[in-house]
ZAVEXKOL-538510 format. One line per field, with one value per residue (C-alpha): residue number from 1; x negated, y negated, z. Coordinates in Angstrom, 2 decimals, always signed. Layout:
N
num <- NUM | ...;
u <- X | ...;
v <- Y | ...;
w <- Z | ...;
This chain:
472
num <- 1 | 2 | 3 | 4 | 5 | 6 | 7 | 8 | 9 | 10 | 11 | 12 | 13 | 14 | 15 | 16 | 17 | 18 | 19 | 20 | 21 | 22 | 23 | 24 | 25 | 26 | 27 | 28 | 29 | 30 | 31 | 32 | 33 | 34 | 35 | 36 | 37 | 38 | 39 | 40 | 41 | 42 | 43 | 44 | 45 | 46 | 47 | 48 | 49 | 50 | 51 | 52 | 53 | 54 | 55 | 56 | 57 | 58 | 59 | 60 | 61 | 62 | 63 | 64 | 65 | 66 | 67 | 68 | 69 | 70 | 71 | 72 | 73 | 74 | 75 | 76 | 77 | 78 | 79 | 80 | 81 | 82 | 83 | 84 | 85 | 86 | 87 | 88 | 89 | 90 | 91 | 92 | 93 | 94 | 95 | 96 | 97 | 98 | 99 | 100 | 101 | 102 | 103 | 104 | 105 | 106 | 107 | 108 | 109 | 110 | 111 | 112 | 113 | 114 | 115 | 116 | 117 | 118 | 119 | 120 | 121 | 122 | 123 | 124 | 125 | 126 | 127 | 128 | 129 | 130 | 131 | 132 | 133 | 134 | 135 | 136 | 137 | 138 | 139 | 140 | 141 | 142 | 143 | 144 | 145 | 146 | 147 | 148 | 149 | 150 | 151 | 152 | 153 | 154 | 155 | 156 | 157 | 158 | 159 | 160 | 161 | 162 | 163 | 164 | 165 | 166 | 167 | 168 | 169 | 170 | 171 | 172 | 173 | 174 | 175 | 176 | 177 | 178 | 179 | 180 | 181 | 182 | 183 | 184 | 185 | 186 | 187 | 188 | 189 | 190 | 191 | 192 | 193 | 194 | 195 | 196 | 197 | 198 | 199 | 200 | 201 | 202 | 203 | 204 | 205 | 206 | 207 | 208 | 209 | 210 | 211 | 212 | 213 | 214 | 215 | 216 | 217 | 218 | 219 | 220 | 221 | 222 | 223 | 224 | 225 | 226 | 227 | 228 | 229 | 230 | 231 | 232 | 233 | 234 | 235 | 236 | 237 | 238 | 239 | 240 | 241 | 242 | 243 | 244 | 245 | 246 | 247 | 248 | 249 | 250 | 251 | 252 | 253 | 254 | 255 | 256 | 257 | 258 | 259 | 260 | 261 | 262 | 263 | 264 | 265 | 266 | 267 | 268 | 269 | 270 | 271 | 272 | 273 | 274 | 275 | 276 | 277 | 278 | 279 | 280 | 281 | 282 | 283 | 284 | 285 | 286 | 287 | 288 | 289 | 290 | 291 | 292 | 293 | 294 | 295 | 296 | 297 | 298 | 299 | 300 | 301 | 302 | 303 | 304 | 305 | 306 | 307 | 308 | 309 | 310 | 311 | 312 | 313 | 314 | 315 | 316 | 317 | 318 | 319 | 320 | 321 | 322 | 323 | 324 | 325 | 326 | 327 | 328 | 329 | 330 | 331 | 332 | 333 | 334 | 335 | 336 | 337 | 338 | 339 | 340 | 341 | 342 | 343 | 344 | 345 | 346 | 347 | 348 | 349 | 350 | 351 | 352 | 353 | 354 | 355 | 356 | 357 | 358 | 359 | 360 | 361 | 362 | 363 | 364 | 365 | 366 | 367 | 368 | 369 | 370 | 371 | 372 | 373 | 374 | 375 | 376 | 377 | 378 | 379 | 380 | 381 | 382 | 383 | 384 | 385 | 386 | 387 | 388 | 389 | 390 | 391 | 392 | 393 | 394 | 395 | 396 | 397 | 398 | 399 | 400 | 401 | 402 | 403 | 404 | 405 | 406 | 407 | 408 | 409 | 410 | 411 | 412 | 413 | 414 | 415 | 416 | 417 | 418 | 419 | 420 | 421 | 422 | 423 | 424 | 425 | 426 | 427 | 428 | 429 | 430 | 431 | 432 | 433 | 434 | 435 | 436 | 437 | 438 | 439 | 440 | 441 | 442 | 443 | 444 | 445 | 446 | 447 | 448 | 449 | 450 | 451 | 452 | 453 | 454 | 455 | 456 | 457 | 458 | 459 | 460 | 461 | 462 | 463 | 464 | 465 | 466 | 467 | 468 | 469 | 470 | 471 | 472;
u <- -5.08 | -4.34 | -2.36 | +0.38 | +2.37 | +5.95 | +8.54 | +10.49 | +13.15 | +24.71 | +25.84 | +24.06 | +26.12 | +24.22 | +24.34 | +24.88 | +25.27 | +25.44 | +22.29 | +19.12 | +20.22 | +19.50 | +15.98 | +15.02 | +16.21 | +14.01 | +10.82 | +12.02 | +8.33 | +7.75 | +8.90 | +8.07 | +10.34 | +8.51 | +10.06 | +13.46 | +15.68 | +19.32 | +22.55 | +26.29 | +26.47 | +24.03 | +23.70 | +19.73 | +20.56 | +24.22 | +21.74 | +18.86 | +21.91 | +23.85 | +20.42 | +19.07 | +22.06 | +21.20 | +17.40 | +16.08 | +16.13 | +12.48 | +11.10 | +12.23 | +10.57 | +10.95 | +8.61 | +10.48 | +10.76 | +14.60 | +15.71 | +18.16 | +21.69 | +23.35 | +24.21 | +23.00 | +19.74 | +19.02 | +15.39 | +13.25 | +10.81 | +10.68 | +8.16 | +8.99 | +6.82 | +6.04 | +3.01 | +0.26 | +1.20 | +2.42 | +0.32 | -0.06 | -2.57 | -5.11 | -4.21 | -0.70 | -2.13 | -3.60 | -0.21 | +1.69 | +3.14 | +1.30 | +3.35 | +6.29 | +8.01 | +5.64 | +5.03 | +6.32 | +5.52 | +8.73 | +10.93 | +13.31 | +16.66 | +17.49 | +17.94 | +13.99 | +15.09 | +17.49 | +19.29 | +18.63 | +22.58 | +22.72 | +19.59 | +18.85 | +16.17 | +12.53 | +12.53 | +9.20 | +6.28 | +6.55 | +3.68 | +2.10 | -0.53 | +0.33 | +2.01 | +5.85 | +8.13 | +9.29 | +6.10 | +4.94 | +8.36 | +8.06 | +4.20 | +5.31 | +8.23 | +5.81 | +3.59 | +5.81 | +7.43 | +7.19 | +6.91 | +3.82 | +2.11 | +2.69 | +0.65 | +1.16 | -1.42 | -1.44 | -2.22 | -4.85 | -1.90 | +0.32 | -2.40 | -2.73 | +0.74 | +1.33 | -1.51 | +0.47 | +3.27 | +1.73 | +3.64 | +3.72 | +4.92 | +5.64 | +9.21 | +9.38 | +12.27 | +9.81 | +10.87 | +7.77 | +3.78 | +3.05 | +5.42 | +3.05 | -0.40 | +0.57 | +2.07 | -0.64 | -3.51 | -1.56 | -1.00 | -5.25 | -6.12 | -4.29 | -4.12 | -0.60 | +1.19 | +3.89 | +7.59 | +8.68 | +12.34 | +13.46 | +16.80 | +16.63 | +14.31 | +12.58 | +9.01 | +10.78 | +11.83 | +9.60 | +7.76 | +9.28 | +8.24 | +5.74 | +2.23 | +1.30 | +4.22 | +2.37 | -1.03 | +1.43 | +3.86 | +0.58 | -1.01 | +2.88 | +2.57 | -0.90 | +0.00 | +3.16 | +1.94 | -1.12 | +1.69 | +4.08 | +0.79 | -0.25 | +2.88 | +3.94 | +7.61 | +9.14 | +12.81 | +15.27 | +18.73 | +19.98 | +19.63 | +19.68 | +16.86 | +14.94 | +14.83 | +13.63 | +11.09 | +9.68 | +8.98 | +7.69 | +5.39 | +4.74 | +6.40 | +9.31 | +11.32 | +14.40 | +17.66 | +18.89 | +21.91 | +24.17 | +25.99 | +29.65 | +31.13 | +34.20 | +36.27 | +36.38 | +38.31 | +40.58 | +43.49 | +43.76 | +43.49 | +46.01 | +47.65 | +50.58 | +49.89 | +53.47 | +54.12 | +55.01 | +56.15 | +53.38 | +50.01 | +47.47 | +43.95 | +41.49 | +37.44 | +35.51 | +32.06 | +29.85 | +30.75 | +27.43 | +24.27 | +24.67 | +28.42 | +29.73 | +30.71 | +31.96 | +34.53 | +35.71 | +36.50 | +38.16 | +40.39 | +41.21 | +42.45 | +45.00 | +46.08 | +46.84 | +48.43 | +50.71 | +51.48 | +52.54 | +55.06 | +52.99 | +53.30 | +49.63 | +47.84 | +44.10 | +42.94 | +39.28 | +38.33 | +34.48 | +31.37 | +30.96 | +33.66 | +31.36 | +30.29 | +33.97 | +35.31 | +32.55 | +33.92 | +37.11 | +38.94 | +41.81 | +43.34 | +43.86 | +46.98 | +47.63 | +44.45 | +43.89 | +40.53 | +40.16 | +37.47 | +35.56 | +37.39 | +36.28 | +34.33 | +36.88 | +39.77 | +38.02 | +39.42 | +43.31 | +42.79 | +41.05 | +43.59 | +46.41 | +45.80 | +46.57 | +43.13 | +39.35 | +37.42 | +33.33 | +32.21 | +28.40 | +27.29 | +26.52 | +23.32 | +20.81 | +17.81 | +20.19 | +22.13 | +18.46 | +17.46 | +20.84 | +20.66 | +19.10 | +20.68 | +23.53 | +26.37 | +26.43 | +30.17 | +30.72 | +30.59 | +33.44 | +35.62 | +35.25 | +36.68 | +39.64 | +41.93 | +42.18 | +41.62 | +38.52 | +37.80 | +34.09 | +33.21 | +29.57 | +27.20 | +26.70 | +23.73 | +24.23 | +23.09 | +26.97 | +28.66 | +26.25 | +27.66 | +31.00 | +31.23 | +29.37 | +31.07 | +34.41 | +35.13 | +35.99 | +37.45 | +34.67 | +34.72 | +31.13 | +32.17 | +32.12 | +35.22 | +38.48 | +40.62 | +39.27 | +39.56 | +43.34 | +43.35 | +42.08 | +44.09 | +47.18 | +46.55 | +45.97 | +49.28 | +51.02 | +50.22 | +50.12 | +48.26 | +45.84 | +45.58 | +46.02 | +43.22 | +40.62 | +41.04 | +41.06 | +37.64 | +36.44 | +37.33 | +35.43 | +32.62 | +32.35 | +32.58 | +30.38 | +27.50 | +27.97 | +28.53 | +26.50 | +26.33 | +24.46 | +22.55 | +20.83 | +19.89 | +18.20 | +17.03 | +15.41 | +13.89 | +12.22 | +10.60 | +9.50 | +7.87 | +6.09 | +4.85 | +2.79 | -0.79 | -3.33 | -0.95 | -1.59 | +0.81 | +2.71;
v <- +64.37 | +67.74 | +70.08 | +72.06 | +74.72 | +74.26 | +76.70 | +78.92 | +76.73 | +62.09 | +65.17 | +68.63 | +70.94 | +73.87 | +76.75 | +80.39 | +81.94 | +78.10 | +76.91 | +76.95 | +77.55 | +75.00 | +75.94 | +76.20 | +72.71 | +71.52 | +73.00 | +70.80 | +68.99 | +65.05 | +63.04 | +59.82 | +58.23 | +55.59 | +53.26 | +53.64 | +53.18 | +54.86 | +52.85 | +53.58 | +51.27 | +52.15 | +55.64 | +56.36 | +55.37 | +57.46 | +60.28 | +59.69 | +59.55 | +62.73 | +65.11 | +63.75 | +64.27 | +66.42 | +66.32 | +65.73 | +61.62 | +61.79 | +63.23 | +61.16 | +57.80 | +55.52 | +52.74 | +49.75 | +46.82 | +46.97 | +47.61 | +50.68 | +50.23 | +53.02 | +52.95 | +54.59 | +55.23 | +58.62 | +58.05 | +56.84 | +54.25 | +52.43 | +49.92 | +46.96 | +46.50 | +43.39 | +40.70 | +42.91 | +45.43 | +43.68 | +40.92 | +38.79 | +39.71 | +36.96 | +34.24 | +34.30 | +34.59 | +30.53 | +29.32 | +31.83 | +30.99 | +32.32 | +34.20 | +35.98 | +38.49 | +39.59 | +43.24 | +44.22 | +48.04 | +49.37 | +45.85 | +44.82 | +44.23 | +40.61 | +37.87 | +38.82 | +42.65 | +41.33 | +44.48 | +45.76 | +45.24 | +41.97 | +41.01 | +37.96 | +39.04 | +37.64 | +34.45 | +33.78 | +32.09 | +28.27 | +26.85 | +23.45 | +22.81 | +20.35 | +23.35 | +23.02 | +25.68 | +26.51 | +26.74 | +29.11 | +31.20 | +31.08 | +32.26 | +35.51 | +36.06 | +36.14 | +38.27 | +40.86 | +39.63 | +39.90 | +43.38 | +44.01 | +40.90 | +42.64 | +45.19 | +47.34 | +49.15 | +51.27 | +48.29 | +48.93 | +48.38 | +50.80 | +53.71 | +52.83 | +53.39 | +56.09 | +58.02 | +57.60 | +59.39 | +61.97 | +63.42 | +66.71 | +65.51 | +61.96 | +62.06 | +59.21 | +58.27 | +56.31 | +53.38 | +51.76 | +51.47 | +50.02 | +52.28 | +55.32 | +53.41 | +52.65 | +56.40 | +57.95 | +55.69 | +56.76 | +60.56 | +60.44 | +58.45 | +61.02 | +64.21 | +64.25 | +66.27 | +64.24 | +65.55 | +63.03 | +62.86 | +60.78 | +59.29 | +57.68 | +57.83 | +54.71 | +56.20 | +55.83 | +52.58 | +50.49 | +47.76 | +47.27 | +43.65 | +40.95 | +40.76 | +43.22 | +45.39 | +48.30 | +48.33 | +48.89 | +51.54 | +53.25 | +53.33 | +54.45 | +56.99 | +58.48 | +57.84 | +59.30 | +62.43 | +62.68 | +62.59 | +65.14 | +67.52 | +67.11 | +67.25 | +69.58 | +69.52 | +68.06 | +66.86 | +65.37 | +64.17 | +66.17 | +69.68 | +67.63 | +65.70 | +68.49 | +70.34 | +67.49 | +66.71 | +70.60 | +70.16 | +66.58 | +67.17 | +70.68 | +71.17 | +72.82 | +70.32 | +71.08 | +69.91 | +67.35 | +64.86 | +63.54 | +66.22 | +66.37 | +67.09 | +69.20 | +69.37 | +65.73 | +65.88 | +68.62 | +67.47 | +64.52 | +66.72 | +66.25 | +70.14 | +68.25 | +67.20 | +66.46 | +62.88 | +60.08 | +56.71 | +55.17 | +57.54 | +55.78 | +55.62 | +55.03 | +53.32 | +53.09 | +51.78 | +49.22 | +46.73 | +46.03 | +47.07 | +50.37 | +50.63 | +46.92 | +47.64 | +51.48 | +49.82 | +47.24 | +49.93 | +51.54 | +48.33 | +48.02 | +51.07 | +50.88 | +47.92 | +48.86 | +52.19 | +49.62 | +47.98 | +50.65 | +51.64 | +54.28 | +53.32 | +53.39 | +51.22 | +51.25 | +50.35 | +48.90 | +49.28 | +47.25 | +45.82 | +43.63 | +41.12 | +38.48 | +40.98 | +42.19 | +38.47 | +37.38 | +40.42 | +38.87 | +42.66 | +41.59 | +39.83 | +42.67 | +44.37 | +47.14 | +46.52 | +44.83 | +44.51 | +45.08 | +45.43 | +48.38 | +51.12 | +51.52 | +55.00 | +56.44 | +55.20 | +56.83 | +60.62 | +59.97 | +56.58 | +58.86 | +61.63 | +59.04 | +58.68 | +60.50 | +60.35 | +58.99 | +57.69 | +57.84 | +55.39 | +54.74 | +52.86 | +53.97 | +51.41 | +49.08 | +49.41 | +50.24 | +53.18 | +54.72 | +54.28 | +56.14 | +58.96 | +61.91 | +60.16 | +61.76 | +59.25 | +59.43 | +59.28 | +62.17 | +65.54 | +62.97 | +63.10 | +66.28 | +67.29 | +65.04 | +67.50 | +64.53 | +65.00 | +62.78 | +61.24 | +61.05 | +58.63 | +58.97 | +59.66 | +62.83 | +63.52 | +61.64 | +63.85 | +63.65 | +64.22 | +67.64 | +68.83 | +67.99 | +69.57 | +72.82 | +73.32 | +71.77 | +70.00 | +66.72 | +65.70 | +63.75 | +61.46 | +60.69 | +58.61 | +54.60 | +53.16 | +51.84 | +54.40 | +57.75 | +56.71 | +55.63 | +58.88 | +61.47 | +59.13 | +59.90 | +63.29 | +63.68 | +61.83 | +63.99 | +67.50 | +68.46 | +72.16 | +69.75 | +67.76 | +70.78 | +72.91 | +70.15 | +69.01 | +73.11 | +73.68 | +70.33 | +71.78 | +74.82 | +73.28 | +71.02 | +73.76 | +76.36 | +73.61 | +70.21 | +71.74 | +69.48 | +72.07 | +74.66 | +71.67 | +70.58 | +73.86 | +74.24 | +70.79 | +71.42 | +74.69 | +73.14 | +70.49 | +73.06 | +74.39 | +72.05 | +70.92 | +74.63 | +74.02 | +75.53 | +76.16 | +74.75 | +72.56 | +74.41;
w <- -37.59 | -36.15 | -38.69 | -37.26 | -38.70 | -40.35 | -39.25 | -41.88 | -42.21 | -25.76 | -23.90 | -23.18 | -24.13 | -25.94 | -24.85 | -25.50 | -28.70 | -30.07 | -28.97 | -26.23 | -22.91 | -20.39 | -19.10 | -22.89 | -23.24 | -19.89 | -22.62 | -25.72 | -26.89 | -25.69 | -28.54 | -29.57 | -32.47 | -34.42 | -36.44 | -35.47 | -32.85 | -31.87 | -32.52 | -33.43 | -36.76 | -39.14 | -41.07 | -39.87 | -35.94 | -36.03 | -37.39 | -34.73 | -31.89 | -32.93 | -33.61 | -30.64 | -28.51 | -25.02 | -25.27 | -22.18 | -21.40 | -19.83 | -22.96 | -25.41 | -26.21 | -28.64 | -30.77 | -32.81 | -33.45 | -32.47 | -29.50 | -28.53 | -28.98 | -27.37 | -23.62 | -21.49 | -23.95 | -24.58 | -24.41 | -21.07 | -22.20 | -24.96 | -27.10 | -28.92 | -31.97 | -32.68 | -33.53 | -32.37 | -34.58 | -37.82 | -39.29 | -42.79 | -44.79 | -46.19 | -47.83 | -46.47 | -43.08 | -43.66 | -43.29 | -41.82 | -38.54 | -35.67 | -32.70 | -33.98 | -32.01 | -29.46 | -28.86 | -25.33 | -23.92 | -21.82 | -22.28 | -20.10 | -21.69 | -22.29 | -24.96 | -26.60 | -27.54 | -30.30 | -32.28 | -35.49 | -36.36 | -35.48 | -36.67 | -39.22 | -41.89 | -41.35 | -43.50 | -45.86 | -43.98 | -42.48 | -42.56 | -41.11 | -43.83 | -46.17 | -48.43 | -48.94 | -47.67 | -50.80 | -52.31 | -49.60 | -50.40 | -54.16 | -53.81 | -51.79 | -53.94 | -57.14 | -55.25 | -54.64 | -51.47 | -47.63 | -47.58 | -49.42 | -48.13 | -44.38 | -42.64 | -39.85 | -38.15 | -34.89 | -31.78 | -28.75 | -26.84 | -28.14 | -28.48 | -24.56 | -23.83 | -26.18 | -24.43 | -21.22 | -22.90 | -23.76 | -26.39 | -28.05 | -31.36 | -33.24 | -35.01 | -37.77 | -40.50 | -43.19 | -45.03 | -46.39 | -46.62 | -43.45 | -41.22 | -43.27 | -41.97 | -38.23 | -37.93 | -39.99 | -37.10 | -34.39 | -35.19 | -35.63 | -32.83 | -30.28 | -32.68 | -33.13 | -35.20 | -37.30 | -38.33 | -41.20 | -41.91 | -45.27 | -45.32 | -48.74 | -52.28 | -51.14 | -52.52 | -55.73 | -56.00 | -53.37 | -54.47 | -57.48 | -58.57 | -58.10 | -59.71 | -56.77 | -56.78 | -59.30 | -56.90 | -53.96 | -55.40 | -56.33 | -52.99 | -51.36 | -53.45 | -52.91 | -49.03 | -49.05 | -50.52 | -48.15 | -44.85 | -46.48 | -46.89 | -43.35 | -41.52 | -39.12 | -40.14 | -43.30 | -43.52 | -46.09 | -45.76 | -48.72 | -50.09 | -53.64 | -51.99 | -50.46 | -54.44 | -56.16 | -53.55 | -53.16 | -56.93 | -56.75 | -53.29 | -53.58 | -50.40 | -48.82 | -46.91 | -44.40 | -44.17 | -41.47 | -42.29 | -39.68 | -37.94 | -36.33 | -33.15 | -34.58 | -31.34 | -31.45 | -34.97 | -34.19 | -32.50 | -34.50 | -37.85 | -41.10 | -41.50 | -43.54 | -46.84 | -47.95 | -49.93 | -47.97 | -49.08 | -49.78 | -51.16 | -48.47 | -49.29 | -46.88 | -47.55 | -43.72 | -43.84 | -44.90 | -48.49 | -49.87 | -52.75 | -54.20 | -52.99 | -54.12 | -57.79 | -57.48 | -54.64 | -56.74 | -59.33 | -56.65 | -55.80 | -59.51 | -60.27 | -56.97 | -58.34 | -61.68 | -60.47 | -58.12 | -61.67 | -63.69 | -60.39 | -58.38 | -54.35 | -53.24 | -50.47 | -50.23 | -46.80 | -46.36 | -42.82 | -42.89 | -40.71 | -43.43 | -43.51 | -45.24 | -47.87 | -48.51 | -48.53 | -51.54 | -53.24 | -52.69 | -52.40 | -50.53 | -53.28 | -55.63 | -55.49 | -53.27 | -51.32 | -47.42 | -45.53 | -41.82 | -39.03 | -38.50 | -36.94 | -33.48 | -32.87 | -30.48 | -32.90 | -35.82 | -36.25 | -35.72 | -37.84 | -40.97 | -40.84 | -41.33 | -45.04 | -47.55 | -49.40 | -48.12 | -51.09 | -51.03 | -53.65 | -55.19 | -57.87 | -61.07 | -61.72 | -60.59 | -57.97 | -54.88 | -57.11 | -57.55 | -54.05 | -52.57 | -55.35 | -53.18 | -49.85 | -47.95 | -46.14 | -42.96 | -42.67 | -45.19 | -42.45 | -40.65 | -43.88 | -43.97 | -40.74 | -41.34 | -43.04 | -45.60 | -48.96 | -50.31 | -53.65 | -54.47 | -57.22 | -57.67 | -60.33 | -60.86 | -60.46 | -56.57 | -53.62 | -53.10 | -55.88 | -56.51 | -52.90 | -53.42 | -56.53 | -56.17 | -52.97 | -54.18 | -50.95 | -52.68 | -56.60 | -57.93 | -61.15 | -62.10 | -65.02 | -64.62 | -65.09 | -63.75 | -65.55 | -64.79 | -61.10 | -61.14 | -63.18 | -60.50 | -57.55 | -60.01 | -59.92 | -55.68 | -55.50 | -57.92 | -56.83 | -52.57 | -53.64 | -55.06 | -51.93 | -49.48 | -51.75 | -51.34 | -48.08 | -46.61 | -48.21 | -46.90 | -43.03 | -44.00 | -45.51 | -42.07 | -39.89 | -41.48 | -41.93 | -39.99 | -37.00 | -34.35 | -31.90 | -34.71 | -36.68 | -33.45 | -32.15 | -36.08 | -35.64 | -31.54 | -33.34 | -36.15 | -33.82 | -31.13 | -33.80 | -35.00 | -31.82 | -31.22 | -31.66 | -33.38 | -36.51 | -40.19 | -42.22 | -45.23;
């Protein structure tokens, strides 16, 4: 793999003082973006979208195994991983089905490129030996599960078309083993330099179970390190992220979380913090792991505040009707569930409440996966003009932020009553409300500005795409 030097640290619209003018822009490296694609609904494709936003369409590519979501694309050709590229390893292979979803180089949109956000999750193996289904499923589960009984590796086929890129630079948000083995093949195969941006702890708490789970965590790890010391550019969503991982990796990593386009906020922005009838609170985003419990906490303490006579609504605007509906959190008190807020909809919908809550759980697998992450919806908040309630643990990528930049109350205690506590509090005192939410508009504009973060973002991968240059 060729090593390449780390520098110190849509629309097209950058320009002057704010970012590279346009014949600067026309010199941006080829990119190719393995492993995933741009959409609008989850937090790494809003991220991929908004960083990406302006590069030039004809050098941006992308390889995945889901197909883009945003239209028009922001790239110009595209590959669909698939069959050729992803395989079961021996014995599952015996009576794993054969086919799958075949990998298809510059796809033509139709029913086959099915989208990551609509996607059902790959079932365990059918087989037509005379082995049940279930015993097939219960035999990967003990194992450790589909993911560790699944390789990837870097296809003939997709060196080929790769090569007809002919990129300056692979881009990739890592997830899991496999995605490190077919980027590590193809970065060697065409000496590539690689800029790795991580999104979430997953190195931490991969492969957690099944008799092969340890031998598989172990081998992440000593792969994982090996990429971070030969990329060009290294990237984490978080500046909590980015310290513990310069400590764990022995390398200095940058910071890129979703940024926002402020003029889109600003007309629509709360300057009036006054108390209405009813203290609205606000929750937009998905109901699921690492979130689930925190929320119902949330919906508890509403609905005892409602009992003991204080006029507060929480309003849960969600993707995931199915997920909110198990959790049954329309029936508590004070509390309705709607449909996702649509994205033009979002900034005058947001700066109609009265507070925006960001909850994470406190424990369990999904808690320690999101700890160093950064929501993707958080910058938004920000430029609301709305007060938010963060009720994290504290040592959360989020909670750290809000409080050493006091841009949100946080309570990083479990339990129902020190939330209906601090929401008690924000309803009881507008300098309170009006303090938080002022700092939160600074905060936004001094660091999630898009039009700065991308020209930080276009410089870092320019850089990394020089040759001749050694990795940090």
């Amino acid at each position: 793999m060729r090593q390449m030097t780390r520098g110190g640290e849509g629309k097209p619209e950058m320009n002057g003082a704010h970012g590279f003018a346009h014949a600067q822009i026309a010199r941006l490296p080829r990119v190719l973006i393995v492993g995933y694609n741009f959409d609008l609904v989850t937090g790494g494709g809003i991220t991929l979208t908004n960083l990406f936003k302006g590069w030039p369409l004809e050098r941006l590519a992308v390889a995945d195994f889901h197909a883009c979501e945003v239209d028009p694309a922001p790239c110009s050709r595209q590959y669909l991983l698939g069959s050729e590229e992803r395989h079961w390893t021996w014995p599952v292979s015996l009576v794993a089905p054969k086919g799958g979803q075949p990998s298809i180089p510059d796809p033509v949109p139709g029913p086959r490129m099915t989208p990551k956000t609509s996607a059902p999750t790959d079932g365990p193996p059918k087989g037509s030996l005379p082995i049940s289904r279930r015993a097939v499923a219960a035999g990967v589960r003990i194992l450790g599960g589909q993911e560790v009984l699944r390789s990837l590796s870097s296809s003939p086929r997709l060196v080929e078309w790769t090569r007809d890129l002919r990129p300056d630079l692979i881009y990739t948000q890592l997830a899991s083993l496999g995605m490190i083995r077919l980027v590590t093949q193809l970065a060697e195969r065409l000496e590539l330099p690689i800029a790795l941006h991580i999104m979430d702890d997953w190195p931490s708490t991969i492969y957690d179970g099944g008799l092969l789970g340890p031998h598989f965590r172990a081998e992440t790890d000593r792969s994982f390190r090996a990429i971070v010391a030969h990329a060009a550019a290294t990237m984490a969503i978080s500046q909590r992220m980015a310290d513990v991982y310069r400590v764990r990796y022995s390398r200095e990593w940058d910071v890129f979380h979703n940024p926002v386009d402020i003029g889109k906020w600003t007309p629509t922005r709360r300057r009036d913090w006054s108390l209405r009838d009813t203290f609205r609170l606000i929750y937009a985003g998905r109901v699921g792991q690492g979130i689930e419990s925190s929320l119902v906490d949330i919906c508890l303490a509403v609905a005892a505040l409602k009992r003991a006579g204080l006029n507060v609504h929480l309003d849960i605007f969600t993707p995931s009707q199915a997920a909110s509906s198990a959790l049954s959190l329309a029936t508590y008190d004070g509390v309705s569930v709607h449909p996702a807020i649509e994205d033009d909809a979002m900034p005058e919908t947001l700066a109609s409440a009265d507070l925006l809550v960001l909850p994470y759980d406190f424990t369990g697998r999904a808690a320690a996966f999101a700890c160093l992450s950064y929501p993707t919806k958080a910058p938004a908040y920000m430029a609301t003009g709305v007060p938010v309630l963060v009720y994290a643990p504290r040592e959360h990528a989020l909670a750290v932020d809000a409080r050493e930049k006091r841009w949100a109350l946080t309570v990083s205690t479990p339990g129902v009553g020190g939330v209906a506590t601090a929401i008690r509090r924000l309803a009881s005192d507008e300098d309170l409300r009006k303090g938080f939410a002022q700092r939160a508009v600074a905060t936004c504009e001094s660091l999630h500005d898009a039009r700065a973060v991308r020209q930080r973002f276009r410089s870092v991968l320019a850089r990394s795409a020089l040759p001749g240059s050694v990795s940090a």
